[in-house]
C-alpha positions in Angstrom: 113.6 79.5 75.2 112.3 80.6 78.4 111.4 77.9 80.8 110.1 77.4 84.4 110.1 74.7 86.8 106.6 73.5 88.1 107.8 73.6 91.4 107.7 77.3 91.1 104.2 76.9 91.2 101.3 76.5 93.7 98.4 74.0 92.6 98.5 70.8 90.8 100.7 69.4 87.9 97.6 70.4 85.5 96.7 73.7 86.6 100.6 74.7 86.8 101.1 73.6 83.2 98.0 75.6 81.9 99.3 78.9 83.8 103.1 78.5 82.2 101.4 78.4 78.8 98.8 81.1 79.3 101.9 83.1 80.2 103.4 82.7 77.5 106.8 80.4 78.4 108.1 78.0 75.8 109.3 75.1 78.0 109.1 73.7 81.4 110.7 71.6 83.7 108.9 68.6 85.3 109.7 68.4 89.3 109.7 64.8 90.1 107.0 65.2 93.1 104.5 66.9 90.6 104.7 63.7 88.4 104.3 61.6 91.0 101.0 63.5 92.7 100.1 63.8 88.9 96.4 61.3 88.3 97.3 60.2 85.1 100.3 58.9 83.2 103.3 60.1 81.9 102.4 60.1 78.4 99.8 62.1 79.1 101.7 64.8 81.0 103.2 64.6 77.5 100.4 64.6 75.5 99.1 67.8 78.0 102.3 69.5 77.4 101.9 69.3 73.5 98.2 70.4 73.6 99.6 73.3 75.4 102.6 74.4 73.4 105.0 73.3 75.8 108.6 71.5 75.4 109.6 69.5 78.7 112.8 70.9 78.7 114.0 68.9 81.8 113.0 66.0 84.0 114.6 66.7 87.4 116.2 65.9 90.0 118.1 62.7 90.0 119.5 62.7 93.3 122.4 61.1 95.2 124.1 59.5 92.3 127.9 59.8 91.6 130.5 58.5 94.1 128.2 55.7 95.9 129.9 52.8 97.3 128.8 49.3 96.1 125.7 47.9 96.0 124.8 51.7 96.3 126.4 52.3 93.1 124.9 49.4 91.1 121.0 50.0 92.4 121.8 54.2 91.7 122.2 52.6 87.7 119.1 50.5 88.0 117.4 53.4 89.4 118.6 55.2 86.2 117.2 53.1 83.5 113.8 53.1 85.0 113.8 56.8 85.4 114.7 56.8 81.5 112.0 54.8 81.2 109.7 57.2 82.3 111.3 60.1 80.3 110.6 58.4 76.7 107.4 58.3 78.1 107.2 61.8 79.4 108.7 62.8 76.1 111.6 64.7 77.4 115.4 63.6 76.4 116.8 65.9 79.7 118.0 64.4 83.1 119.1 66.7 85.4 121.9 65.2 88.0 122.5 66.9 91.3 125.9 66.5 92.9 125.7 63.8 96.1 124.4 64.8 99.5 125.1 61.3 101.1 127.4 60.9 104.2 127.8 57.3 102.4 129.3 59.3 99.3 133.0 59.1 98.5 135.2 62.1 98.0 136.9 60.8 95.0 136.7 63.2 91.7 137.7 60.7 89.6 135.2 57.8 90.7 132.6 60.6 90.2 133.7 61.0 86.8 133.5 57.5 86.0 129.7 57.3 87.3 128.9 60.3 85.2 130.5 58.8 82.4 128.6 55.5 82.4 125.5 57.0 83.1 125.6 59.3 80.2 126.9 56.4 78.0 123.6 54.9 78.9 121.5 58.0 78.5 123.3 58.5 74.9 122.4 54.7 73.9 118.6 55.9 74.3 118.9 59.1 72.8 119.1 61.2 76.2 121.1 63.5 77.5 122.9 63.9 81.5 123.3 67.5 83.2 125.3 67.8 85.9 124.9 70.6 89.0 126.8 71.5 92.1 124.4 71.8 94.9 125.7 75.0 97.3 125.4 72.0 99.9 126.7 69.0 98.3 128.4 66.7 100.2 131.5 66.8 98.3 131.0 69.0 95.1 129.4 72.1 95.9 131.1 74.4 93.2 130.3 74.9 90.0 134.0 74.5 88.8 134.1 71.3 90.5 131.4 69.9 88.8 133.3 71.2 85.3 136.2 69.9 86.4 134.3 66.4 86.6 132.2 66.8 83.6 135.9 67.4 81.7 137.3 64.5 82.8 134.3 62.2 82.4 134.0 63.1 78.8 131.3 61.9 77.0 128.9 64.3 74.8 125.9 63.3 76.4 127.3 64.7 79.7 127.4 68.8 80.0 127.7 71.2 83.4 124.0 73.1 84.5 124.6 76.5 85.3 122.2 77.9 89.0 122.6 81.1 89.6 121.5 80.7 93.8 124.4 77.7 93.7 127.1 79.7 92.1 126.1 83.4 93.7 125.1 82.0 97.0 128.8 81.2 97.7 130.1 83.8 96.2 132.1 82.1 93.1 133.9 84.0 90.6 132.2 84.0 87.2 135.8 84.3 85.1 135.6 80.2 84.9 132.1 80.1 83.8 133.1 82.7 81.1 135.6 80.0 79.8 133.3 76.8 79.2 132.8 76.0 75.9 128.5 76.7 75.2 128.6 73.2 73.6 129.4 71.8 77.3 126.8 74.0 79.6 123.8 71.7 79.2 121.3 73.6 81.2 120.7 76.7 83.1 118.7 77.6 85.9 118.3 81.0 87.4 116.8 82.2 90.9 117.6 85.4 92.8 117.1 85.2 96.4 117.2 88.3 99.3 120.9 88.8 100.9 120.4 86.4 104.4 123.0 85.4 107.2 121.7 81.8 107.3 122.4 78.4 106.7 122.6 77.7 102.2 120.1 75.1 102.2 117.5 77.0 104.8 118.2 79.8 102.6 117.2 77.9 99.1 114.3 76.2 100.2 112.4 79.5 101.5 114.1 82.5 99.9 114.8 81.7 96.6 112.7 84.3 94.1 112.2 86.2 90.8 114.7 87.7 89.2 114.7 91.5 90.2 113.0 90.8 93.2 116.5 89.8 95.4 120.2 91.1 95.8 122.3 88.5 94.3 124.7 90.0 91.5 122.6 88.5 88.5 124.3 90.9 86.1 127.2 89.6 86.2 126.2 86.4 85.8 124.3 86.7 82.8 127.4 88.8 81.2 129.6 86.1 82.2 126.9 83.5 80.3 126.9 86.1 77.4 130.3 85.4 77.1 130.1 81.4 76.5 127.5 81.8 73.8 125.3 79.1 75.2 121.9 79.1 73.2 119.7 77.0 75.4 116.8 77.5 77.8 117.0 79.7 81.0 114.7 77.9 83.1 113.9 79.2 86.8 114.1 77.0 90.1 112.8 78.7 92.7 111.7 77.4 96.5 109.8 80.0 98.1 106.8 80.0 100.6 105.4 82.6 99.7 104.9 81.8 95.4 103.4 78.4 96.8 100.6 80.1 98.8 100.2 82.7 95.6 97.4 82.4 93.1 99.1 80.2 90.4 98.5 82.6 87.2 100.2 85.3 88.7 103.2 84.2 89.8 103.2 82.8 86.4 103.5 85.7 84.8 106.1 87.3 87.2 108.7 84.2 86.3 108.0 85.3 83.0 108.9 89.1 83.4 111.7 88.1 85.5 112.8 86.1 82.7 112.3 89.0 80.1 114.1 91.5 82.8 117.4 89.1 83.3 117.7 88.5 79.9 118.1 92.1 79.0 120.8 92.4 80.9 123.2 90.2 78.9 124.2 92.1 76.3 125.0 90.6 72.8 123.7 87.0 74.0 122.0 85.9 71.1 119.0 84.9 73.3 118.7 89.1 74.6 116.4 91.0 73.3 115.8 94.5 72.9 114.6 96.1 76.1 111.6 98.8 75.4 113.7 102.2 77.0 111.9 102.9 80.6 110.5 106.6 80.2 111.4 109.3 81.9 109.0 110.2 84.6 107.9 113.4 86.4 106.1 113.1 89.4 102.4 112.4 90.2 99.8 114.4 88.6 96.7 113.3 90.3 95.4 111.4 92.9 91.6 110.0 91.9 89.4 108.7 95.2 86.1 107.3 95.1 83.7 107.9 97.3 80.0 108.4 97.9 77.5 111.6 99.0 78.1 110.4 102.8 81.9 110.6 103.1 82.1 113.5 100.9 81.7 116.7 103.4 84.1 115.0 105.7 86.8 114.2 103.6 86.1 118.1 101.7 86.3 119.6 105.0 89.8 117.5 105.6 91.1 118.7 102.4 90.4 122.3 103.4 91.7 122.3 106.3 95.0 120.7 104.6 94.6 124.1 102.0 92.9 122.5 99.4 90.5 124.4 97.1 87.6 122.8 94.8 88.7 124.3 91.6 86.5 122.4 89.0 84.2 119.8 88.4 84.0 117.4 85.3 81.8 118.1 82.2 80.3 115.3 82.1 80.4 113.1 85.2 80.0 113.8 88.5 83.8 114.1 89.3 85.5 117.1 91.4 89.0 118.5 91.2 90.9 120.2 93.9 94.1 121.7 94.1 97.3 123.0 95.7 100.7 123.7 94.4 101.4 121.1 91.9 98.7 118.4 93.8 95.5 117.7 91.8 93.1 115.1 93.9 90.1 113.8 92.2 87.4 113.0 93.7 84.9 110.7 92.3 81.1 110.3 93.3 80.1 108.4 89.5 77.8 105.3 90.2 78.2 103.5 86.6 81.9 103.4 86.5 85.6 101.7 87.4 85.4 104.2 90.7 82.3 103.1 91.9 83.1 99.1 91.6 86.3 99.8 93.4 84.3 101.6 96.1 82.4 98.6 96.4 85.5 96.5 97.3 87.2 99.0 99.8 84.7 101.8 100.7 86.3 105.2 100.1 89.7 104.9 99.1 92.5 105.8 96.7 91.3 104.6 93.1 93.7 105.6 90.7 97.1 107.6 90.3 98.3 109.3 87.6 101.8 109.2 86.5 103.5 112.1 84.5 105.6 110.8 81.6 107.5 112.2 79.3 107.7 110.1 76.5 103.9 108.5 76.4 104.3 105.6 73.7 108.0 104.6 75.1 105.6 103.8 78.3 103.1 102.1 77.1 105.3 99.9 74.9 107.5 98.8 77.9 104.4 98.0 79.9 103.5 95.4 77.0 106.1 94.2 76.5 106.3 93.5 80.5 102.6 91.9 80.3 101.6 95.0 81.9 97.3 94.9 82.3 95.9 97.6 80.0 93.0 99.7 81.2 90.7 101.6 78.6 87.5 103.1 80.4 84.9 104.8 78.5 86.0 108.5 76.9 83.3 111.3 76.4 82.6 113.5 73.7 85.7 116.2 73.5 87.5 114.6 76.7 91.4 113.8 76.6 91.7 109.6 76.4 95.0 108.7 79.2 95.7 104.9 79.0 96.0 103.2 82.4 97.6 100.1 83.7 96.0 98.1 86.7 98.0 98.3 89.2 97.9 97.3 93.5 94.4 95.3 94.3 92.5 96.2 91.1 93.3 100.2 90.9 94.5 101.8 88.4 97.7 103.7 87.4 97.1 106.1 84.4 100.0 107.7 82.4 99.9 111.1 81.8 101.5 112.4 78.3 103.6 115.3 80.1 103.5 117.9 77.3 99.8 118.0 77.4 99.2 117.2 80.9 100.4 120.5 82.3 98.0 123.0 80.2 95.5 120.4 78.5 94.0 117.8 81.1 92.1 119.7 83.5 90.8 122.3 81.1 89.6 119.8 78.6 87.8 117.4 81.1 86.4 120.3 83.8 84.8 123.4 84.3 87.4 125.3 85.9 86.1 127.8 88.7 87.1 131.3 88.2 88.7 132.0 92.1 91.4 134.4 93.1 92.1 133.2 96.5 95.2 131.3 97.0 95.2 130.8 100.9 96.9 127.2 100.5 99.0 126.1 103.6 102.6 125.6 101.4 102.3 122.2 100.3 104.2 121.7 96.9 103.5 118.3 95.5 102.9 114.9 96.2 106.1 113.5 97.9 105.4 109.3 98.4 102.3 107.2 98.0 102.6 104.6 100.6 100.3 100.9 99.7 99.6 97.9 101.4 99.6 95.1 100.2 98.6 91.0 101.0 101.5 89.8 103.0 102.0 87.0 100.0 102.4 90.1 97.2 105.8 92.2 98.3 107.7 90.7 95.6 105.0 90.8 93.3 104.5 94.0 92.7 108.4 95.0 93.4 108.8 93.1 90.3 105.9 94.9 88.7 107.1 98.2 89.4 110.9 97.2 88.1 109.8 95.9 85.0 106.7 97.7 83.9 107.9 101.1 84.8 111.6 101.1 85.4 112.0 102.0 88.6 114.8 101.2 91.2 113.5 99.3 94.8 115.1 100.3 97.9 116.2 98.6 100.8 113.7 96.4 102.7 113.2 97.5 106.6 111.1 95.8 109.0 109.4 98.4 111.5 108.2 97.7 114.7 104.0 97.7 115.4 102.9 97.4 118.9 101.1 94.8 117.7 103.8 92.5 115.2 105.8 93.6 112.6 105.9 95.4 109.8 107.8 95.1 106.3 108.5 97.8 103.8 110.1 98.2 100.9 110.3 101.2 98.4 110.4 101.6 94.6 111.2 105.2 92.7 111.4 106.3 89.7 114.7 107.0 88.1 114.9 110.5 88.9 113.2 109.8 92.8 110.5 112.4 91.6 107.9 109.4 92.3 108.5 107.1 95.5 106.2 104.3 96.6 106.8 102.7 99.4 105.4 98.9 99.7 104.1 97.9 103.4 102.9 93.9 104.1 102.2 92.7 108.0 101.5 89.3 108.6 100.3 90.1 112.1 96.4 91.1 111.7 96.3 94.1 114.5 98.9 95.9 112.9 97.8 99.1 111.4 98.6 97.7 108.0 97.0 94.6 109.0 93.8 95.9 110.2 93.6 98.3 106.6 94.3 95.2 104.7 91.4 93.0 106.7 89.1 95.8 106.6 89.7 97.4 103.5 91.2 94.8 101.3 94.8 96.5 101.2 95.7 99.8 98.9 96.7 103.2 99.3 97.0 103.9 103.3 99.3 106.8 103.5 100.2 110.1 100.9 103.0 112.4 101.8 102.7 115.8 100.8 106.0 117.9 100.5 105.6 121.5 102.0 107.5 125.1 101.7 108.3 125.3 105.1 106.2 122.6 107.7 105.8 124.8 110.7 104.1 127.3 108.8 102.1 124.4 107.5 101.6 122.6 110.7 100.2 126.0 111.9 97.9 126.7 109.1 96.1 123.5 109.4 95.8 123.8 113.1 94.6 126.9 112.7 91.8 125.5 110.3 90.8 122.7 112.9 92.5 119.8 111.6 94.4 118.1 114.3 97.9 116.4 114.4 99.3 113.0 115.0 99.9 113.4 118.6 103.8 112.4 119.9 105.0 111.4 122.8 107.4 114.4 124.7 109.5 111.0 125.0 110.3 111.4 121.4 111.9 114.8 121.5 114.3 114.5 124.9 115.7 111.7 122.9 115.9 113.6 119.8 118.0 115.8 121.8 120.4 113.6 122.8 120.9 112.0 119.4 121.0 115.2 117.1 122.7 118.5 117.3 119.4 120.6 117.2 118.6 124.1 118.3 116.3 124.4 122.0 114.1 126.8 120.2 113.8 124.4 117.1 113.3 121.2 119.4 110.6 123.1 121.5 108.5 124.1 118.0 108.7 120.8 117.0 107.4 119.9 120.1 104.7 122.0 120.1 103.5 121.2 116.8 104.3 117.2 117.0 107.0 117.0 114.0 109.7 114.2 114.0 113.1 114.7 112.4 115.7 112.5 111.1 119.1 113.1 110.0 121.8 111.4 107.5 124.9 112.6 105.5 122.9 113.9 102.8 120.7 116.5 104.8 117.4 116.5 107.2 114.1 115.5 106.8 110.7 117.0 109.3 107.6 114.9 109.2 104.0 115.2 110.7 100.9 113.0 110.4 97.2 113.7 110.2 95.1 111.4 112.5 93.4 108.8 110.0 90.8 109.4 108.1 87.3 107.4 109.1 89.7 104.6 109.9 91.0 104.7 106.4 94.1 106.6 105.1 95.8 109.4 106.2 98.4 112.2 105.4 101.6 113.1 105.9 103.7 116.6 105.7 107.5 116.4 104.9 109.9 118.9 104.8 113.4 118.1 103.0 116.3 119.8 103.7 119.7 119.5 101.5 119.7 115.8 99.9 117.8 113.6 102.2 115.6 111.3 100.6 114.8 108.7 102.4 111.5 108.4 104.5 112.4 108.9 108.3 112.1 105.2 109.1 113.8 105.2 112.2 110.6 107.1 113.2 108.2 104.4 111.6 108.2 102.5 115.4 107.1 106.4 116.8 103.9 106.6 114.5 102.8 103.8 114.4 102.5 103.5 118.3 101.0 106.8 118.2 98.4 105.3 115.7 98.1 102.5 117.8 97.1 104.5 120.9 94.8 105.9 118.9 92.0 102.7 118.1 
């Protein structure tokens, strides 16, 4: 059963409940605070629950418990029967235990035992069962082969170990004695992923804890190693996180629950694991779609010209152009009646819609179902080629393009294809990154999105320095890197990204266009009028200290405003357009050997150089 704990969730006790069962989760645990904000009664929590197809899989958490000196000890007992009480009532048979954070607690295994003993020999009189869990900060059992250990020698069958991943993989157990508990004995299991941090455990569970797939701890192994017990019951997540309580409710609803799909596919042969829908194989972008209106539309032609663009069609039947260079399609769409034009009405003129190239077309779709990815079907004309889309980053769309027909079928079906010789492009080859922003509250989100729905692997997070706050980024690519999106939040409202997200409601900011050879492409676009991102001279005497480059190299860069960076793997030159009408703007990379990162030590460069620019 997949579960989740309400205090996962922003909102109240009722709207949380509804959201876990829209999403489709078959349990959930009640948080203690959420029942006790809740206007109503326990029973009808329960009665809520049952409308709603829900189990309450666990009441939780019964703090401060085992090892209590007297009268601690005896109240701690008291305390239990009235919160059994309340669980007949809730209509949940499930107390979850957490190991003792009181300086008054005694370090004594065996006295802990004891306590656990009793209280699940009064929990078993009632029909209830005990779980026991090592906090990562308990006071004196914060490992989870402690709290076996005690669970062993307290022996009762009303008494079993829970299993959190953030305790276990926070501290960096071994997994070989989790492998070895009987199933029979593991009574619970929670699981939370959380960003590698330097900080104290408990700081570090309270705020960081997230989905699954959108952190660094080794989950894998920990779900192979829970493989290997056989343990049937629910994987529930915990997780504390700032961000999921200022989120909208049904979303991150339905991220738990794709987190949950993801983790469990990767313990093989648990009898719980399903079979994971294969990602397909991808091939690049095929097409960039912006909408716009009859204003913005010699501008932004005359940009795309000078960037060696040609209008090359225009659509049968809607009032839709298609230019091209190299393998780079750009649609441009001026349609009032349609998905384009309501998106135009929420960010002006923008980055609509992307189209993905894959190779296997119904392996796609499947896996984006089966990841509760959003299904987009707009209306098809007479004779035109019907692509299914997903929605995607603030309400655009990403379509999925069968590859085997994409190449020679798409445009000629769906446009009038002008009949024109000239090929006076300036070397760009094909789209190299698609760079969105995103609400500061969302970078997990739709890393998660783009791991599960599509496949794809995420990168290492960097924070980049504004001149006006910080910036956060983190990448996700396809399996064979021939699509990369980088992922950009800012908290700080004057950032660039701040300032497109205030304005313009977030979305596509930046594309990168890979080029032949980028001075010669540099100089064609000069020479057509469009100008550069302008760089400091600053920039290149330290490039020459840092990197073995040629004088004559160094001065063209110069000249033409290009940044370089450098690893193991090979070198990567980069320019920028200025923006566009305060929108989005362009980038022109060069790759040399194996480099495929994005030049973020020179992140801090351009966007100063932006900055300057306002």
């Amino acid at each position: 059963m997949r579960a989740i704990a309400t205090v996962c969730l922003s909102g109240d006790l009722r709207s949380k409940l509804e959201a876990v069962a829209r999403a489709g989760y078959g349990g959930v645990e009640i948080f203690e605070n959420d029942l006790l904000t809740f206007d109503g009664s326990p029973s009808d929590i329960r009665g809520l629950c049952e409308s709603l197809g829900l189990a309450i899989v666990a009441f939780q958490p019964f703090r401060d418990f085992e090892s209590m000196p007297e009268p601690q000890r005896q109240r701690n007992f008291e305390r239990a029967e009235r919160k059994f009480d309340l669980m007949e009532e809730l209509g949940t048979d499930f107390l979850l235990v957490c190991s003792n954070v009181s300086p008054q607690s005694v370090d004594d295994l065996d006295r802990a035992a004891e306590d656990l003993h009793e209280l699940a020999a009064r929990a078993a009189r009632r029909g209830l069962r005990i779980g026991f869990e090592a906090l990562a900060w308990g006071r004196h059992i914060s490992d989870y082969r402690v709290a076996w250990y005690v669970v062993k020698r307290a022996d009762h069958p009303a008494l079993g170990v829970v299993l959190d991943s953030f305790h276990i993989l926070s501290r960096g157990h071994e997994l070989e004695t989790m492998a070895e508990i009987p199933a029979e004995k593991i009574a619970f299991v929670q699981i939370a992923d959380a960003p590698l941090l330097d900080m104290d455990v408990l700081q570090w569970s309270r705020h960081f804890r997230c989905f699954p797939g959108q952190g660094r701890l080794p989950l894998a192994a920990f779900m192979q190693a829970l493989a290997r017990t056989g343990y049937e019951g629910p994987l529930s997540l915990e997780i504390f996180n700032d961000a999921f309580r200022a989120a909208p409710t049904e979303a991150t609803a339905i991220d738990g629950l794709r987190s949950l799909v993801w983790i469990e596919e990767l313990a093989e042969g648990a009898s719980w694991s399903e079979t994971e829908p294969p990602a397909a194989g991808y091939d690049g972008v095929h097409f960039i779609e912006f909408t716009l209106d009859e204003e913005s539309a010699a501008p932004l032609g005359e940009f795309f010209s000078a960037l060696g663009f040609r209008h090359i069609g225009r659509h049968r039947s809607k009032n839709v152009e298609l230019w091209h260079q190299g393998d780079i399609h750009l649609v441009l769409n001026f349609e009032t009646d349609s998905f384009a034009h309501t998106f135009r009405l929420l960010h002006g003129t923008s980055v609509c819609a992307v189209g993905f190239r894959v190779n296997e077309l119904d392996a796609a779709t499947t896996r984006a179902e089966h990841y509760k990815g959003q299904l987009f079907h707009g209306p098809v004309g007479e004779g035109e080629m019907e692509i299914p889309a997903l929605r995607g980053i603030e309400g655009s769309l990403v379509y999925l393009v069968d590859d085997a027909r994409a190449r020679e079928m798409q445009w000629k079906t769906d446009f009038q294809l002008f009949e024109d010789g000239q090929d006076d492009d300036a070397g760009l080859i094909n789209i190299d990154h698609i760079s969105y922003v995103l609400p500061p509250t969302q970078l997990l989100s739709w890393l998660l999105f783009y791991r599960t729905v599509f496949g794809f692997d995420a990168g290492t997070e960097h924070e980049i320095a504004d001149p006006h706050g910080m910036v956060v980024s983190q990448t996700v690519t396809s399996p064979d890197n021939s699509i990369r999106i980088p992922l950009t939040v800012s908290s700080a409202r004057e950032t660039l990204p701040g300032r497109f997200f205030s304005e313009h409601q977030g979305g596509v900011q930046q594309i990168a266009f890979a080029c032949r050879d980028i001075f010669d492409t540099i100089d064609a676009m000069c020479a057509r009028g469009l100008p550069v991102l302008r760089i400091p001279a600053n920039y290149y005497d330290d490039l020459a200290a840092r990197f073995d480059l040629d004088d004559d190299v160094l001065e063209a860069m110069r000249q033409r405003n290009i940044l370089f960076d450098r690893n193991d793997d090979g070198d990567f030159f980069h320019a920028y357009t200025e923006t566009f009408m305060g929108r989005f703007f362009f980038e022109i990379v060069e790759r040399r050997g194996g480099y495929s990162q994005f030049g973020a030590a020179n992140a801090p460069i351009r966007l100063a150089a932006q900055a300057a620019q306002r």
